[in-house]
TIZA-225192 format. One record per residue (C-alpha): residue in three letters; x, z, y. Coordinates in steps of 0.5 Angstrom, whole numbers, plus 500, padded with zeros to 3 digits. Layout:
N
ALAXZY ...
//
This chain:
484
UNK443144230 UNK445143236 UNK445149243 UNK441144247 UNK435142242 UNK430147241 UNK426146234 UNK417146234 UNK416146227 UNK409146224 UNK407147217 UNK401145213 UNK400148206 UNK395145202 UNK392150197 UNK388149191 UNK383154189 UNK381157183 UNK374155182 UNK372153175 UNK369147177 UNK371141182 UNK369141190 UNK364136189 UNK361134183 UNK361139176 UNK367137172 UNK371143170 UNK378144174 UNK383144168 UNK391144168 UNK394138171 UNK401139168 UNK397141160 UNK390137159 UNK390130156 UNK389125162 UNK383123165 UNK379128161 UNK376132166 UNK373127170 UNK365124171 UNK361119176 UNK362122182 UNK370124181 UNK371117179 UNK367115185 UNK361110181 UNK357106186 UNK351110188 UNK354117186 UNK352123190 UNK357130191 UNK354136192 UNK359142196 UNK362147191 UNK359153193 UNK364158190 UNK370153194 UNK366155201 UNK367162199 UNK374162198 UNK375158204 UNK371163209 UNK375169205 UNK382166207 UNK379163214 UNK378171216 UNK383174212 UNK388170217 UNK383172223 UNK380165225 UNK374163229 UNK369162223 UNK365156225 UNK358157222 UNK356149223 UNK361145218 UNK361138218 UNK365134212 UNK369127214 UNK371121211 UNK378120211 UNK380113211 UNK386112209 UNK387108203 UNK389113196 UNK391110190 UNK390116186 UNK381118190 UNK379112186 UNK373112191 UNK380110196 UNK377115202 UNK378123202 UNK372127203 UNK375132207 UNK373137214 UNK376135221 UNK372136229 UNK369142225 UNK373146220 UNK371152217 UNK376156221 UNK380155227 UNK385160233 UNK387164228 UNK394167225 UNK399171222 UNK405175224 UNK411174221 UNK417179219 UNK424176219 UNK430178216 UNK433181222 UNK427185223 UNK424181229 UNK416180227 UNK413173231 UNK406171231 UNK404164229 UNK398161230 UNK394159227 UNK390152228 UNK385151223 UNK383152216 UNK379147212 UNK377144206 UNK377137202 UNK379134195 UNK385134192 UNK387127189 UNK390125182 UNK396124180 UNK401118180 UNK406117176 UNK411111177 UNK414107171 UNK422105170 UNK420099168 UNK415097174 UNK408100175 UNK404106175 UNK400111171 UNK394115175 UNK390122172 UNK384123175 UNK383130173 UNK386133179 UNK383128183 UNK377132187 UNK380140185 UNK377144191 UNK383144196 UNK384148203 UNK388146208 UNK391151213 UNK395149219 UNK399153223 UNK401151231 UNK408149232 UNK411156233 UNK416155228 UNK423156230 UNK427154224 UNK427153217 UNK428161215 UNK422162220 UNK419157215 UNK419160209 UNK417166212 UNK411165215 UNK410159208 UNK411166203 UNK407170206 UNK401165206 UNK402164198 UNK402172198 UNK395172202 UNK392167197 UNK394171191 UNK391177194 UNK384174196 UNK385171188 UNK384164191 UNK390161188 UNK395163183 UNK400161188 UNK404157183 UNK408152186 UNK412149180 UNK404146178 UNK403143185 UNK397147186 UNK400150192 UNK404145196 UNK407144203 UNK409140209 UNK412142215 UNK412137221 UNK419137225 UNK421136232 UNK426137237 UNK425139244 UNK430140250 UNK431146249 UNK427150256 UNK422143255 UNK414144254 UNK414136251 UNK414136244 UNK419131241 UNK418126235 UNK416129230 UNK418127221 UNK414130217 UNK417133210 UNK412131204 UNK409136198 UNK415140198 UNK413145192 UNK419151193 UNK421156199 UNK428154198 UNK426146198 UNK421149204 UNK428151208 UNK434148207 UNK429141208 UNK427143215 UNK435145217 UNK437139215 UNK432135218 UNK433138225 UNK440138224 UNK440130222 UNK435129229 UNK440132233 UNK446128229 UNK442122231 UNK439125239 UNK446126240 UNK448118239 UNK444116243 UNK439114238 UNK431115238 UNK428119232 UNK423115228 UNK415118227 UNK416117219 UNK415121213 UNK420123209 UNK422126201 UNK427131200 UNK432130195 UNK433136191 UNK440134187 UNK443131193 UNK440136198 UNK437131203 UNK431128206 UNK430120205 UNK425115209 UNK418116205 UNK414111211 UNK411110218 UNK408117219 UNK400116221 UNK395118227 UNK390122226 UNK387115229 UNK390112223 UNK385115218 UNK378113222 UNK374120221 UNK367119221 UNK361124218 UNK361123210 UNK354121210 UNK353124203 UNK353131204 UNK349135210 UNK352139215 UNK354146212 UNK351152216 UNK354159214 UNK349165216 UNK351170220 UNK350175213 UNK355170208 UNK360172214 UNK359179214 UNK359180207 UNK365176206 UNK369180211 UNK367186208 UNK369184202 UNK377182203 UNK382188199 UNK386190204 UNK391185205 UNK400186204 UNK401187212 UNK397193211 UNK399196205 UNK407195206 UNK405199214 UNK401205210 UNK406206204 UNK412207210 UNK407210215 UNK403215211 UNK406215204 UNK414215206 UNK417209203 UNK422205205 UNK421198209 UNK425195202 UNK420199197 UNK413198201 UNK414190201 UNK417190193 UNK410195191 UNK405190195 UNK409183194 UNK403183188 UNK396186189 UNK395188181 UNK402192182 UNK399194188 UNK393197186 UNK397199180 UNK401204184 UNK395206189 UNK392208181 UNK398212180 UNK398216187 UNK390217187 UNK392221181 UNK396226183 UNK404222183 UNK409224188 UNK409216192 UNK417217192 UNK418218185 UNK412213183 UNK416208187 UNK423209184 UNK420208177 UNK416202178 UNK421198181 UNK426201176 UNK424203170 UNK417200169 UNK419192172 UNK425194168 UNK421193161 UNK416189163 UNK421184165 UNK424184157 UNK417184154 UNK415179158 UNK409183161 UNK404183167 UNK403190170 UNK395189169 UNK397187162 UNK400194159 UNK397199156 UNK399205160 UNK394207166 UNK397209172 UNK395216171 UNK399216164 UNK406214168 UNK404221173 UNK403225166 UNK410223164 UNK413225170 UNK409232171 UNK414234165 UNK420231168 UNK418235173 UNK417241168 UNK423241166 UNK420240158 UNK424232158 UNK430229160 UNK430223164 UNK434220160 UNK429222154 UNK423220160 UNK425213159 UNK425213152 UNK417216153 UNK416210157 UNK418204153 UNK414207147 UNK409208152 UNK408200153 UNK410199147 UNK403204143 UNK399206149 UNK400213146 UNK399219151 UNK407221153 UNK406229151 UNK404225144 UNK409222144 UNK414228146 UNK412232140 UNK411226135 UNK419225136 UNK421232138 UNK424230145 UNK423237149 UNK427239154 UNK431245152 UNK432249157 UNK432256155 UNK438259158 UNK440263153 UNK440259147 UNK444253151 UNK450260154 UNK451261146 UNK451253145 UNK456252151 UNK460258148 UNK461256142 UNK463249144 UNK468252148 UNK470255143 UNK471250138 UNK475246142 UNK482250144 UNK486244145 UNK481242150 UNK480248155 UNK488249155 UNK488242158 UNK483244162 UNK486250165 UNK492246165 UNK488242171 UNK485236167 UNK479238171 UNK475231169 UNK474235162 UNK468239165 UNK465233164 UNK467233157 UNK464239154 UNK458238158 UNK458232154 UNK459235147 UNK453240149 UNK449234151 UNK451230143 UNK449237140 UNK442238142 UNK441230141 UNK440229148 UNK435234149 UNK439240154 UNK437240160 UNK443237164 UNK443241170 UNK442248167 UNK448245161 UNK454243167 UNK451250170 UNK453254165 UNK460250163 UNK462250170 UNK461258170 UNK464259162 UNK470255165 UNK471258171 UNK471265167 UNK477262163 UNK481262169 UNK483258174 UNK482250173 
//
């Protein structure tokens, strides 16, 4: 892009929320990608003449949840809007949605970026509407519509134009789907659709308040989509700005084989889809104790957790964020330390060892059989000296495989740590003496072949010597010998 423009990028993320039913009526929310077509449907999501909808109660909780926790402004008088707008896929051909009164507004998010800046994004307003189905289009002409997804409780957030490029875009988007995740209100996976994001694009002459003519990018389901799709469109507006061209208010699609955006249609004003209060549905007032009560029920949310296990618990910024990136590993490792494990060596293991095995076993951390206490039990006897590391690893991998005790474990297969100096002298004695071609290179000067007989000593004792003790005792047997 060029130096003179200055990107304004603005993102809508839409969230599908994880209630068991539908936002307006008691269908069940199902699986779009694996239920039978137009299963989960009734009256009032089929928009029969004469049906009535009643609001979720549990959709009005989860978005008053994801309101705070990104700091709005709760509003306690909402108000529903009809949209109208033509939807193929609504069967009723208007969208039951929230707009002059949302039920949050003026809130944020601060973002990191990969060089380290942190940038507050504001955010304008968090509100619910329904989703619609989904339309699939025939190669020999026509369409298919499934009106199971069509009225799933869905919760926009819309953030201000403070957004400078596509990097910047995809933080603010990851942090947003980890928020959701954490408040357990969407399960964040984009490749379903249930969470999908639209970013409004401009450029500005760089040092101008006025807001160029924006493109918006529809539904794009990753954060490498999210990304390369916003530099490319600022780069093809400044290619056209700089010709001397106008950029056209448009919605645009993006190509995810040639990596390019492409002409969608005319983009709409909000005039364009004539609001009007939805005249089923009574305002909704939230009381000031629903409020209270919600706020006092947020979990500690991943900003705060990554700045405490740096602050108090000594991570690294790395360790902090990979820990609190999900909430289940979160709590996960908080278990272990509130157990009495040393955080540094808990970190190591977690995000070695045990994502390590999780990852073949195709695993969840909240799905093993090893409570995080069993971890630092392990790890007390490393710390004892009664197991190796490597015979540690072992351990835990039978551990996840069993959900047997580590010291059951040690003793059923005969893993403890010999340590005994005494006994492992006379080993590394008889070794050496075993291998007089060995220590005469040695004292020749092959001094690589301490490792050698430490490794000897090691095979000997089945893995079970303690290794620092061992490569003490052979460098000093061999140092008696002579010079190395």
């Amino acid at each position: 892009m060029a130096e003179q423009y200055e990107a304004v990028i603005g993102l809508e993320i839409h969230a599908e929320l994880l209630t068991e039913s539908k936002m307006f009526c008691g269908c069940r929310v199902v699986d779009s990608v694996a239920a039978t077509p137009n299963t989960a449907v009734c009256p009032v999501c089929l928009g029969m003449p004469g049906m009535l909808p009643v609001i979720n109660r549990r959709a009005v909780e989860f978005a008053l949840r994801v309101a705070l926790a990104l700091g709005c402004d709760i509003q306690p008088h909402n108000i529903f809007a009809r949209k109208n707008y033509f939807y193929p896929d609504l069967p009723k051909g208007y969208q039951i949605s929230q707009y002059e009164l949302p039920i949050g507004r003026h809130g944020h998010l601060d973002v990191t970026l990969p060089g380290g800046e942190t940038r507050r994004i504001g955010i304008r307003r968090v509100h619910m509407e329904e989703d619609t189905g989904k339309l699939t289009h025939l190669e020999r002409g026509g369409s298919l519509v499934d009106y199971n997804r069509s009225g799933v409780p869905l919760l926009e957030i819309v953030s201000e134009p403070d957004i400078r490029s596509g990097e910047e875009a995809r933080a603010y988007a990851t942090r947003i789907r980890q928020i959701l995740r954490y408040l357990g209100v969407n399960s964040g996976d984009m490749e379903k659709g249930v969470l999908r994001i639209e970013p409004n694009i401009s450029l500005r002459p760089r040092g101008s308040q006025a807001f160029g003519t924006r493109t918006e990018l529809k539904n794009l389901n990753s954060f490498r989509a999210l990304a390369e799709g916003t530099d490319y469109e600022l780069a093809r507006q400044a290619a056209v700005l700089d010709a001397g061209g106008q950029v056209t208010q448009e919605t645009r699609g993006w190509h995810d084989t040639r990596r390019e955006t492409f002409s969608q249609r005319a983009k709409e004003e909000a005039e364009d889809y004539r609001y009007f209060a939805e005249p089923d549905l009574p305002p909704l007032t939230l009381d000031d104790n629903w409020i209270v009560t919600a706020r006092a029920a947020l979990p500690e949310l991943p900003q705060a957790k990554e700045a405490r296990y740096t602050g108090q618990l000594g991570l690294s910024p790395g360790e902090a964020a990979a820990l609190a990136d999900d909430r289940a590993v979160a709590e996960w490792f908080d278990a272990a330390v509130a157990a009495g494990g040393a955080p540094k060596t808990l970190a190591n293991w977690i995000l070695n060892d045990l994502f390590r095995l999780l990852n073949e076993r195709g695993r969840r951390i909240d799905d093993i059989p090893v409570a995080p206490a069993a971890l630092v039990a392990l790890l007390d006897l490393v710390a004892q000296g009664a197991l190796n590391l490597n015979s540690a690893r072992d351990v835990l991998a039978e551990m996840l495989d069993s959900g047997r005790a580590p010291a059951d474990i040690v003793a059923a297969r005969g893993l403890t740590q010999i340590s005994d100096e005494a006994a492992l002298l006379a080993l590394v004695e008889q070794t050496i003496a075993d291998n007089p071609d060995a220590l005469a290179n040695y004292l020749g000067g092959k001094t690589a072949l301490l490792g050698w007989f430490v490794g000897q000593v090691m095979r000997a004792t089945r893995g079970q010597a303690n290794p620092a003790v061992v490569n003490r005792l052979v460098a000093e047997r061999l140092a008696a010998r002579g010079p190395g």
